[in-house]
LUMVEX-716034 format. One line per field, with one value per residue: residue number from 1; residue in three letters; x negated, y negated, z negated of N, C-alpha, C in turn. Coordinates in steps of 0.05 Angstrom, whole numbers, plus 5000, padded with zeros to 4 digits. Last residue first. Example, Ala and Ser with C-alpha at 12.3 -4.5 7.8 and 13.67 -1.06 7.14 Angstrom:
// LUMVEX-716034
k: c(2;1) .
r: c(Ser;Ala) .
n.east: c(4743;4736) .
n.north: c(5045;5114) .
n.up: c(4858;4844) .
ca.east: c(4727;4754) .
ca.north: c(5021;5090) .
ca.up: c(4857;4844) .
c.east: c(4742;4736) .
c.north: c(4999;5066) .
c.up: c(4843;4844) .
//
This chain:
// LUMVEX-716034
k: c(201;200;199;198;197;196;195;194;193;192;191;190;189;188;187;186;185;184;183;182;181;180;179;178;177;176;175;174;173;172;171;170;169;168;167;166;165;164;163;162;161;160;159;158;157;156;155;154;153;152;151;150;149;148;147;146;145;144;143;142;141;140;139;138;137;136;135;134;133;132;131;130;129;128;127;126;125;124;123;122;121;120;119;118;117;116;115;114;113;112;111;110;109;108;107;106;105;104;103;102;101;100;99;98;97;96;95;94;93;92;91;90;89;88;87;86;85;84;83;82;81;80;79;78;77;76;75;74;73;72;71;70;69;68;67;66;65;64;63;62;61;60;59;58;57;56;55;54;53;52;51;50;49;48;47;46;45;44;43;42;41;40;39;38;37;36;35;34;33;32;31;30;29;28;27;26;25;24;23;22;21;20;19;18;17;16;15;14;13;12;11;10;9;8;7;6;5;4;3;2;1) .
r: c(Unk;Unk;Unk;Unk;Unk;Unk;Unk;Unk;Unk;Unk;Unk;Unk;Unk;Unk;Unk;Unk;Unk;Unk;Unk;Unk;Unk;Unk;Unk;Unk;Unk;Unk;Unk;Unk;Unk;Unk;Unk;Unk;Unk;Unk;Unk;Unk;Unk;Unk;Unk;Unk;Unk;Unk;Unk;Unk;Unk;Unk;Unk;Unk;Unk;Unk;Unk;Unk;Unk;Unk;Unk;Unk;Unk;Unk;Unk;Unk;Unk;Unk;Unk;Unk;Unk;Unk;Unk;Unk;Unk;Unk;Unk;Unk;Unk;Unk;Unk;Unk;Unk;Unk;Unk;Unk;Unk;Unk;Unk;Unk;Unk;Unk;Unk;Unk;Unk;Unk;Unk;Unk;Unk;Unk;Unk;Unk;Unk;Unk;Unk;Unk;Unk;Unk;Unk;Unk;Unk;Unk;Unk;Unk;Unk;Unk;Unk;Unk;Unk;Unk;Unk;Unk;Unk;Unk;Unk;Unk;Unk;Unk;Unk;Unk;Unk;Unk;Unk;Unk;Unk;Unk;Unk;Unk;Unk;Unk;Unk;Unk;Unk;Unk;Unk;Unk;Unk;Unk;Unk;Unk;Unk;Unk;Unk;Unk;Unk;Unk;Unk;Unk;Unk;Unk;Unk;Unk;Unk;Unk;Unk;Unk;Unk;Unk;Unk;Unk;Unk;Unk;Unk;Unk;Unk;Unk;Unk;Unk;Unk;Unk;Unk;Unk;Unk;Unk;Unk;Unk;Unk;Unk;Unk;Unk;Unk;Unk;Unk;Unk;Unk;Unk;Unk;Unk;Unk;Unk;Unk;Unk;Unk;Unk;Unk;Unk;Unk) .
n.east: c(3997;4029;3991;3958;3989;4009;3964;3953;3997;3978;3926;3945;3980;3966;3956;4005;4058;4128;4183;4248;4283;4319;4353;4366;4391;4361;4368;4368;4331;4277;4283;4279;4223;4193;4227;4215;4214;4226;4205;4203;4239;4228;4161;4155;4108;4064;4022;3976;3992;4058;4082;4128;4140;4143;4200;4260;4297;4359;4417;4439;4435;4485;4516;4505;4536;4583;4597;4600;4644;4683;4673;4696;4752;4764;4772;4805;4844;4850;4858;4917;4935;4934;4959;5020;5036;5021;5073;5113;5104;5118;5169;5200;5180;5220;5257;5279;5331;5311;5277;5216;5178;5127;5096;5113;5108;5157;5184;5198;5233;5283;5303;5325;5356;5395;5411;5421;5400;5355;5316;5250;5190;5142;5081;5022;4960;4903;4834;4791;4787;4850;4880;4900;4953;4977;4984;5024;5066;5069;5083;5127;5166;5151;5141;5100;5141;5173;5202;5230;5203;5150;5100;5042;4996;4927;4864;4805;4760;4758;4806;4818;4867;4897;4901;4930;4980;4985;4993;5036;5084;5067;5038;5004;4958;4913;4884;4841;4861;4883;4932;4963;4987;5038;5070;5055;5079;5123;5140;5125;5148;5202;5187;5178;5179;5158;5111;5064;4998;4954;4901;4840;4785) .
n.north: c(7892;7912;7907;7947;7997;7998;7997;8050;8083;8069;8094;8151;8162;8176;8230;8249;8206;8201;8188;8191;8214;8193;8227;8222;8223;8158;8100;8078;8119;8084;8035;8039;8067;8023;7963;7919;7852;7800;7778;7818;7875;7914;7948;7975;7975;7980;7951;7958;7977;7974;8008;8020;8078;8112;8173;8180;8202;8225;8209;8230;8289;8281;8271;8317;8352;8326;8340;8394;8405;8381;8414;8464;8443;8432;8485;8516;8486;8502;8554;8551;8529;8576;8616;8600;8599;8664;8668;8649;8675;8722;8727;8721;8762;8794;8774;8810;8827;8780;8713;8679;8629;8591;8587;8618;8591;8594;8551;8589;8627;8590;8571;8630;8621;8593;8599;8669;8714;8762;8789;8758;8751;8701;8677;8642;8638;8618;8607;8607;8560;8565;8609;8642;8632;8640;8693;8693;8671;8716;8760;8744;8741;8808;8848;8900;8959;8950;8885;8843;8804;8815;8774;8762;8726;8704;8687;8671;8714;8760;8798;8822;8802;8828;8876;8875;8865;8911;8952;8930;8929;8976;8986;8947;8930;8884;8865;8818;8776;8784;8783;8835;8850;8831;8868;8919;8897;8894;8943;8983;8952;8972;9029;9033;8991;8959;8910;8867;8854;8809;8788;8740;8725) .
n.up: c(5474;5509;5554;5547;5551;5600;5627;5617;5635;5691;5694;5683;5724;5775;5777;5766;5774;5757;5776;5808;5864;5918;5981;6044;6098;6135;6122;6071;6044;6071;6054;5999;6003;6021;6016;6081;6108;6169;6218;6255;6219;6181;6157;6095;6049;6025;6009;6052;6103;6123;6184;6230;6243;6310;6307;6255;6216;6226;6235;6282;6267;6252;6286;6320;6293;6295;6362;6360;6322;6362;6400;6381;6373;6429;6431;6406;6420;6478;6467;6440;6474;6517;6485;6487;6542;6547;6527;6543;6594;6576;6559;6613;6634;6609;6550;6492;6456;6415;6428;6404;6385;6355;6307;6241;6187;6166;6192;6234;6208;6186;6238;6251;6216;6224;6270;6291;6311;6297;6334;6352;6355;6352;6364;6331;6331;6296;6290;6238;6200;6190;6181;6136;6117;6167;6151;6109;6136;6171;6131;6129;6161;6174;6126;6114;6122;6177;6203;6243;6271;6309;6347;6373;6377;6397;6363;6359;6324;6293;6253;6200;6192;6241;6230;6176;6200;6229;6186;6158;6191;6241;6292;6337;6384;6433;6488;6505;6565;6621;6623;6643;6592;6585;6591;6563;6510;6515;6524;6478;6436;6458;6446;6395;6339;6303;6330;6348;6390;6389;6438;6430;6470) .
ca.east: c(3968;4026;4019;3948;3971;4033;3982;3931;3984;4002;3934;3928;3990;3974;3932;3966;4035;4095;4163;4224;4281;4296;4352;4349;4412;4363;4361;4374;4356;4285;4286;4297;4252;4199;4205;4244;4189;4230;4198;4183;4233;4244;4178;4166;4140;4078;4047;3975;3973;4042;4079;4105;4146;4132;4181;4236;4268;4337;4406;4424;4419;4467;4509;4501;4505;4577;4590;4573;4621;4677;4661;4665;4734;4768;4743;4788;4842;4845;4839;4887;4944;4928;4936;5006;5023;5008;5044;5108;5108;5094;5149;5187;5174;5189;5258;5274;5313;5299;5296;5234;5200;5146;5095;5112;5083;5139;5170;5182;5211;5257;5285;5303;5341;5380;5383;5424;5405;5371;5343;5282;5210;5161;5109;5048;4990;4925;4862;4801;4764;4840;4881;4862;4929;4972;4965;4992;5054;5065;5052;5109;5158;5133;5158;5103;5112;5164;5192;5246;5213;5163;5107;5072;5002;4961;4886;4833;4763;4733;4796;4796;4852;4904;4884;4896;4954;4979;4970;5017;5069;5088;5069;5011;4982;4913;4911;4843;4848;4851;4924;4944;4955;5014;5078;5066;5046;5114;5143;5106;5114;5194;5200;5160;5210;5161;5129;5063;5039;4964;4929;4858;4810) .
ca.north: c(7874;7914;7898;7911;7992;7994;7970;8025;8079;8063;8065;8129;8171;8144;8197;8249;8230;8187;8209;8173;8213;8201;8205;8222;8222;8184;8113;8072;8117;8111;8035;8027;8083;8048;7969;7923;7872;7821;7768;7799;7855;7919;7915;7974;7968;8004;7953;7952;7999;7959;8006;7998;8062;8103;8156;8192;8179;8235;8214;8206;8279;8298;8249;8299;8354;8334;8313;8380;8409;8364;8376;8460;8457;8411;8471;8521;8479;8475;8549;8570;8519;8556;8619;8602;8565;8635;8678;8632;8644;8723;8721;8695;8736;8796;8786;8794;8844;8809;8725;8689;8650;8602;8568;8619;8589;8605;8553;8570;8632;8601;8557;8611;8649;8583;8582;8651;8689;8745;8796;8765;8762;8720;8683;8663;8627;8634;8598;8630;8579;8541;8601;8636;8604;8608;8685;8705;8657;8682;8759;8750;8725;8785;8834;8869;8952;8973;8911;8854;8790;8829;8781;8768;8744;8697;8707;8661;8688;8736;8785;8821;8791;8797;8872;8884;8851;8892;8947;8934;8909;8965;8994;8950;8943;8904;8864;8852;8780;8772;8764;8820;8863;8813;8839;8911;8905;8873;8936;8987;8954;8940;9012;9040;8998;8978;8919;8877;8853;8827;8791;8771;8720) .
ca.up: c(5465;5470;5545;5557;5523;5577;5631;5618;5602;5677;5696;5672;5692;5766;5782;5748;5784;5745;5755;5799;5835;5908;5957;6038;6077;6124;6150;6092;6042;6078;6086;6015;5992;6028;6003;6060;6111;6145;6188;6256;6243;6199;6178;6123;6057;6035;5993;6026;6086;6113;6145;6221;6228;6288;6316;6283;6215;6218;6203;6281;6285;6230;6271;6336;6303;6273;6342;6373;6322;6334;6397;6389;6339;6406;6451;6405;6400;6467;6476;6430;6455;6525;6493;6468;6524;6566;6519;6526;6601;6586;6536;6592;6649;6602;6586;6512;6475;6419;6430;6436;6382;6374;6327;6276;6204;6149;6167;6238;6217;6171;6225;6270;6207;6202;6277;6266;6330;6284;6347;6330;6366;6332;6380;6330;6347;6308;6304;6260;6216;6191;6205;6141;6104;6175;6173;6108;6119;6179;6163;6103;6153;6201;6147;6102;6104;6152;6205;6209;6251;6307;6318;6381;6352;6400;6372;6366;6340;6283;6274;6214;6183;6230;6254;6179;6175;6236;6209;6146;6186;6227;6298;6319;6383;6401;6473;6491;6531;6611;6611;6665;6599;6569;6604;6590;6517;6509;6544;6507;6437;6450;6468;6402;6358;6298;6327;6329;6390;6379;6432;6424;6456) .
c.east: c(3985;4012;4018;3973;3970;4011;3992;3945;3967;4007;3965;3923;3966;3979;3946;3953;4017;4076;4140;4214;4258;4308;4327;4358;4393;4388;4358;4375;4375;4313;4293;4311;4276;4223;4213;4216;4211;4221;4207;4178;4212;4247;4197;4178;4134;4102;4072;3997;3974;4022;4060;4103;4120;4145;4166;4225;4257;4316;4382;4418;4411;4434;4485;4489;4489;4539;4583;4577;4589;4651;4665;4657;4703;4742;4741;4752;4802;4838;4835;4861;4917;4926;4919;4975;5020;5007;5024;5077;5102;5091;5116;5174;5166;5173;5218;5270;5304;5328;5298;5257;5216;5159;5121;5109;5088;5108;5161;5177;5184;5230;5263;5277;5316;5355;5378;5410;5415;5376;5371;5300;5227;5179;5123;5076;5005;4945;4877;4824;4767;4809;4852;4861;4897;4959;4953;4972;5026;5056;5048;5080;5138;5140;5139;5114;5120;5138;5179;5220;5212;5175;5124;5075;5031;4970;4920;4844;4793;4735;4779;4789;4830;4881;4875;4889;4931;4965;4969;4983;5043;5069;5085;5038;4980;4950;4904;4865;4851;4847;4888;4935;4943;4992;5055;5062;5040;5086;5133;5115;5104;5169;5190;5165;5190;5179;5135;5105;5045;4993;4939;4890;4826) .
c.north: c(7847;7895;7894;7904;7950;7984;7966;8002;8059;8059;8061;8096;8141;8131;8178;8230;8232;8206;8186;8194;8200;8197;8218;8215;8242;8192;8148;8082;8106;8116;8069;8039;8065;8065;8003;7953;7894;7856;7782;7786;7844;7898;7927;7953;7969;8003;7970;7957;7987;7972;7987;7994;8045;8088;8139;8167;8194;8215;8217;8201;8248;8286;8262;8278;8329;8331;8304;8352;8394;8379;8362;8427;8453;8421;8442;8497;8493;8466;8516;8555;8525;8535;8594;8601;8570;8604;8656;8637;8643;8689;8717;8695;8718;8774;8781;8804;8815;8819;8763;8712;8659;8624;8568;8592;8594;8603;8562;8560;8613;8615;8563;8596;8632;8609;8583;8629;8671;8717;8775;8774;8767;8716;8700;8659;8645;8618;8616;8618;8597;8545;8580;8627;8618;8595;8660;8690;8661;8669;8732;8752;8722;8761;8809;8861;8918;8950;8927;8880;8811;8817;8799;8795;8742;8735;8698;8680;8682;8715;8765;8805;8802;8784;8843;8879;8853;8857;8921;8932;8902;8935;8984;8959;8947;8910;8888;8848;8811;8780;8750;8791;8840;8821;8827;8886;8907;8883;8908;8955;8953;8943;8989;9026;9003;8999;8941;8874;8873;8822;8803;8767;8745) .
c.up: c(5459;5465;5515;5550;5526;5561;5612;5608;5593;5644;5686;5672;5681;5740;5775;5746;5765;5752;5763;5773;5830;5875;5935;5998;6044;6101;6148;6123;6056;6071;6088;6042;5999;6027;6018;6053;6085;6140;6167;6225;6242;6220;6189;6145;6086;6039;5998;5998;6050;6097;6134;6190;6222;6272;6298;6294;6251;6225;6204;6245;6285;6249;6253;6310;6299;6274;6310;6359;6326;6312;6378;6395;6355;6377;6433;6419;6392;6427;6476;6443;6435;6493;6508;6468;6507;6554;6525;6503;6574;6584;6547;6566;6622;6622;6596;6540;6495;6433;6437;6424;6408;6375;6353;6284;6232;6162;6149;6202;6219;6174;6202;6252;6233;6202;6250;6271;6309;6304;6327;6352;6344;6356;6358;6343;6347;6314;6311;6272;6235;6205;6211;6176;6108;6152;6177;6121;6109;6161;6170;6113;6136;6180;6157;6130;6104;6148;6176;6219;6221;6276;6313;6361;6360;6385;6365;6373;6348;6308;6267;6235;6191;6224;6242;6205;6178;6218;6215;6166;6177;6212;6266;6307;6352;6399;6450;6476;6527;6584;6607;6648;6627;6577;6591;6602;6545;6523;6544;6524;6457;6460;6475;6436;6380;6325;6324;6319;6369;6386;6416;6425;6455) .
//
């Protein structure tokens, strides 16, 4: 899992970057907005994303909204730091996509604390995306014919009990995500032409 902190104010940068290394994850740095896009969209797994609101090149609301429409295959979580105490300026963060927000000059306890349920938030979501996986599998799995099928050599229907017997393609469509088209083989071309002609008759 990745951290990006992404702010212009070289201070800020160190001291966020500071409070987030005993995390375990590879923290990434970014000094305006433009980089940090680019870390953004390269990444290829969950990354918490401590935002920086007003910065050069594309502002953090313009990074949230970026971010949250290739979230959906990659999980992000965005902390935005502001120094705007406005709640209307609050609220526009959060609707551009932050998840959370901490206050600029923060205190470094607590962006660590809100690092932490970000990354936690990540990782559930992340273990959630692998069982709805394995259960995906799973049904893809009960889709498939296995073991014997009692066939009848003569008419080639299938007993599904003691007294009911259902025609091939039935039972297969039934039990597979199986579907057929209809033609006419070589060998059968003739008798078939046979019948139609006895017909006419």
């Amino acid at each position: 899992m990745q951290i990006l902190i992404a702010d212009d104010e070289p201070v800020s940068l160190g001291l966020a970057r500071a409070a987030l290394t005993d995390t375990g994850c590879d923290v990434l740095t970014a000094a305006d907005g433009d980089l940090a896009w680019t870390a953004i969209e390269a990444r290829t797994g969950p990354m918490l994303v401590v935002l920086d609101r007003m910065m050069p090149g594309v502002d953090g609301l313009e990074l949230c909204r970026r971010a949250q429409r290739t979230g959906a295959s990659r999980p992000i979580y965005i902390v935005m730091v502001t120094s705007a105490g406005d709640p209307a300026d609050l609220a526009e963060g959060l609707e551009a996509g932050a998840d959370d927000y901490i206050p600029k000059p923060f205190n470094r306890a607590e962006l660590r604390a809100r690092a932490n349920v970000g990354l936690r938030m990540l990782a559930l979501q992340e273990s959630l995306a692998r069982r709805v996986a394995d259960l995906e599998e799973a049904l893809a799995s009960v889709k498939q014919l296995r073991g014997l099928l009692p066939m009848c050599s003569y008419c080639k229907k299938i007993r599904v009990d003691d007294t009911y017997w259902q025609q091939l393609e039935t039972y297969i469509g039934a039990h597979s995500d199986a579907r057929f088209s209809h033609g006419i083989c070589p060998e059968c071309f003739p008798h078939v032409l046979d019948q139609v002609n006895r017909e006419e008759r």
